[in-house]
C-alpha positions as CSV (number, residue, x, y, z in Angstrom):
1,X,29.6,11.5,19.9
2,X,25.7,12.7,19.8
3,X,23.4,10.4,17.9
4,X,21.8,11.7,14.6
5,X,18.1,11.3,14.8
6,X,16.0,11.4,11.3
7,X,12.3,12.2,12.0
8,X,9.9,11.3,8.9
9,X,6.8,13.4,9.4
10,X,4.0,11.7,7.1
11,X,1.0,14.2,7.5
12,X,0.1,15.9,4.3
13,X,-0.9,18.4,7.5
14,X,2.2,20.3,8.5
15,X,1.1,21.1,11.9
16,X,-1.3,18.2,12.5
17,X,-1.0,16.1,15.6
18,X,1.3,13.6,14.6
19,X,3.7,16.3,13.4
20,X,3.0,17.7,17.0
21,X,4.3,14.5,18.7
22,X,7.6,14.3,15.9
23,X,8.1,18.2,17.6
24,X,8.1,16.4,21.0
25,X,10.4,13.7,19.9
26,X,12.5,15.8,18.6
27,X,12.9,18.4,21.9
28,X,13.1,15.6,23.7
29,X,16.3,14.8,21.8
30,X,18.1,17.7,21.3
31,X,17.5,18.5,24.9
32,X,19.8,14.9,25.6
33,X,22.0,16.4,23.3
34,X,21.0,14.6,19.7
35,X,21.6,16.3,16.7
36,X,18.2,16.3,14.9
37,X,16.8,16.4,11.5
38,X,13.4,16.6,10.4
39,X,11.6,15.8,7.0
40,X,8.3,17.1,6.0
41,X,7.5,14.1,3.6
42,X,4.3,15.5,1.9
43,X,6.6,18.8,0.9
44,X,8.6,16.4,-1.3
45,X,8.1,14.3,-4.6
46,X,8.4,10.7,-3.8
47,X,6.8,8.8,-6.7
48,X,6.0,5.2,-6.0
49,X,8.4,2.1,-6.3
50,X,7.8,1.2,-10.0
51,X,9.3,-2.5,-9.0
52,X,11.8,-1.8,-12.0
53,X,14.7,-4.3,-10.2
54,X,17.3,-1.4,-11.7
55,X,18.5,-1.1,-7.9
56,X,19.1,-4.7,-7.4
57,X,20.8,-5.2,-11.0
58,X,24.1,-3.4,-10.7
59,X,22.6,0.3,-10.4
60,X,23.8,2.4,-7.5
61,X,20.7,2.8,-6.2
62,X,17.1,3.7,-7.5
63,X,16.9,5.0,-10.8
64,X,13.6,7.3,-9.8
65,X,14.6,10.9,-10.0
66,X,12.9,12.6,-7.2
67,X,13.1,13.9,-4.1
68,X,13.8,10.6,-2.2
69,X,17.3,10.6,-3.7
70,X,18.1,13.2,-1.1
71,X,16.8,11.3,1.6
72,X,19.0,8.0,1.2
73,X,21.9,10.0,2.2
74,X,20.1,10.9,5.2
75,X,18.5,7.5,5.7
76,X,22.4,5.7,5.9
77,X,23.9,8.4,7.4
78,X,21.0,8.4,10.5
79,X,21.9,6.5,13.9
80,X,17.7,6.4,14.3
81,X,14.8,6.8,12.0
82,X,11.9,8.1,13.7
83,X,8.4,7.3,11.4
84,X,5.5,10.0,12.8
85,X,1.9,9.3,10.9
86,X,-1.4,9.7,11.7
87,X,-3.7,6.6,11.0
88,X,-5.4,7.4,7.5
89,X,-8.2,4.6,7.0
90,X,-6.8,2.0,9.2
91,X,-2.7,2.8,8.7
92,X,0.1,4.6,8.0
93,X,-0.8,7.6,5.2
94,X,0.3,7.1,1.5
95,X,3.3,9.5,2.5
96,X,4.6,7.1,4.6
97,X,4.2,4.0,2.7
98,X,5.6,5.3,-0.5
99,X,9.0,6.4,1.5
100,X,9.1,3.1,3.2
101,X,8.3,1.0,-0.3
102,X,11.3,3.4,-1.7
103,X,13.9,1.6,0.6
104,X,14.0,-1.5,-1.6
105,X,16.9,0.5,-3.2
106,X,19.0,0.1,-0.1
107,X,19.0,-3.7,-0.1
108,X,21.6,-6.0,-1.5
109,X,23.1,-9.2,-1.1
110,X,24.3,-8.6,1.6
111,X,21.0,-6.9,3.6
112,X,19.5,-3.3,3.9
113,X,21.8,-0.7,4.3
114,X,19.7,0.4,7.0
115,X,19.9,-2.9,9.3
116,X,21.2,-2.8,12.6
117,X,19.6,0.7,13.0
118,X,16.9,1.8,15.8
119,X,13.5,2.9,14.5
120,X,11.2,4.6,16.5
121,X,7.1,5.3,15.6
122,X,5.0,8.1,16.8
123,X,1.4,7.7,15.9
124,X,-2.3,9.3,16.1
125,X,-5.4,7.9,15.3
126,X,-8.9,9.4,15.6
127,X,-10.6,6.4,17.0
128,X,-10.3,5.7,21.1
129,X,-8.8,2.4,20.1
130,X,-5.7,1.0,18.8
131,X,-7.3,-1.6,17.7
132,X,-10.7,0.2,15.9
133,X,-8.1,3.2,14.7
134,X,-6.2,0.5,13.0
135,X,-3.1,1.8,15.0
136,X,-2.5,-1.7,15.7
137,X,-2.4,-2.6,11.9
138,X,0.7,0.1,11.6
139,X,2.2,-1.0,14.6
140,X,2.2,-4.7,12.6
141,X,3.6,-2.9,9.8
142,X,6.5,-1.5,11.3
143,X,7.4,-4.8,13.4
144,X,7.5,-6.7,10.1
145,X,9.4,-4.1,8.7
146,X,11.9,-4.0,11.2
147,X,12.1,-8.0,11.5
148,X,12.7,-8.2,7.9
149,X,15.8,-5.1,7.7
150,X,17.1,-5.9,11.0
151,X,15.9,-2.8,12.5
152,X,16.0,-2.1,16.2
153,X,12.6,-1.0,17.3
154,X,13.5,1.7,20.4
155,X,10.4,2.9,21.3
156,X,7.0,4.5,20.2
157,X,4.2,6.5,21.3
158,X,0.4,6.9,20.0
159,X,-2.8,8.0,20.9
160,X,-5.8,9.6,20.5
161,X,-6.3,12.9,18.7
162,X,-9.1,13.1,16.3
163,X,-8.9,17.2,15.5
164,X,-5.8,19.0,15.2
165,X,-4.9,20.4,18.3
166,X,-5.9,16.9,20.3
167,X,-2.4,16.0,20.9
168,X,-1.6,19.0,22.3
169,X,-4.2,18.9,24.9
170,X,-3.1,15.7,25.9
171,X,0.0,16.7,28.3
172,X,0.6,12.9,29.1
173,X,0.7,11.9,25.3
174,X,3.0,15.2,24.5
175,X,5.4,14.0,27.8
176,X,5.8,10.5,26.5
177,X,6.9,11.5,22.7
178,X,9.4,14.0,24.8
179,X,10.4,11.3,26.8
180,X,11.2,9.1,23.6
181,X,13.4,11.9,21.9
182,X,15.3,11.8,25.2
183,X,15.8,8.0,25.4
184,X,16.6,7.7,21.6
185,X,19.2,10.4,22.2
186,X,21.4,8.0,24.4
């Protein structure tokens, strides 16, 4: 049976590097024979946890009506969760962070819904550095995320690409985000 790969793109640009690397992950995939499904995040209407407690209080989830209601299908149904961001002032873009603050609804008392799961990150940043970029503060981000669910952190890729287009030019960076959709597909 193929894995199901969810890819998160978190770009407000739709065709922006990062969203160039999530097109690579996901080839990569399907080509190892992964059923695939992306997201374009900043299409949809995720408003912000309002820290409400309605999910942990006998509710069958979060009470917000928006868009993410469609996603936590998708996010328990998903084998892998693939997060794809480009750096915004030192981490992951407000896109991202509102989805991610959003899975408080899929806890319980008995742990996330989502633990046991493998994430995977694809991320650009227009420094030269990980470190300057504040690449390395997202990388934290997701590592104490995935400590905390129990996620299974299976792989990521980042680099450089200041302009859109960068990551294209960049055949080693656009081979390893192929080569991670492969390896998540098995």
């Amino acid at each position: 049976m193929s894995k199901l790969i969810l890819i998160l793109k978190g770009s407000p640009r739709k065709n922006g590097n990062s969203a160039a690397l999530a097109e690579q992950v996901s080839d990569g995939a399907r080509k190892a024979g992964a059923k695939v499904e992306s997201v374009y995040l900043a299409g949809l209407e995720i408003n912000p946890c309002d820290a409400c407690d309605a999910c942990q209080e006998g509710n069958d989830g979060c009470i917000v009506q928006d868009d993410m209601q469609s996603l936590y299908p998708k996010l328990k149904q998903a084998d892998v969760i693939v997060i794809c961001s480009p750096i915004y002032y030192f981490t992951i873009t407000a896109q991202i962070k509102a989805f991610i603050d959003r899975w408080y609804a899929l806890e319980s008392d008995h742990g996330s819904a989502l633990r046991g799961k493998e994430l995977a990150i694809a991320l650009v940043y227009g420094d030269t550095d990980l470190y300057t970029s504040g690449g390395i503060n997202a990388i934290h981000t997701f590592e104490s995320i995935a400590r905390y669910i129990g996620l299974n952190i299976s792989g990521m890729v980042y680099g450089t690409a200041e302009h859109i287009g960068d990551a294209q030019k960049q055949p080693d960076l656009m081979a390893k985000a192929f080569q991670l959709g492969e390896a998540l597909a098995v």
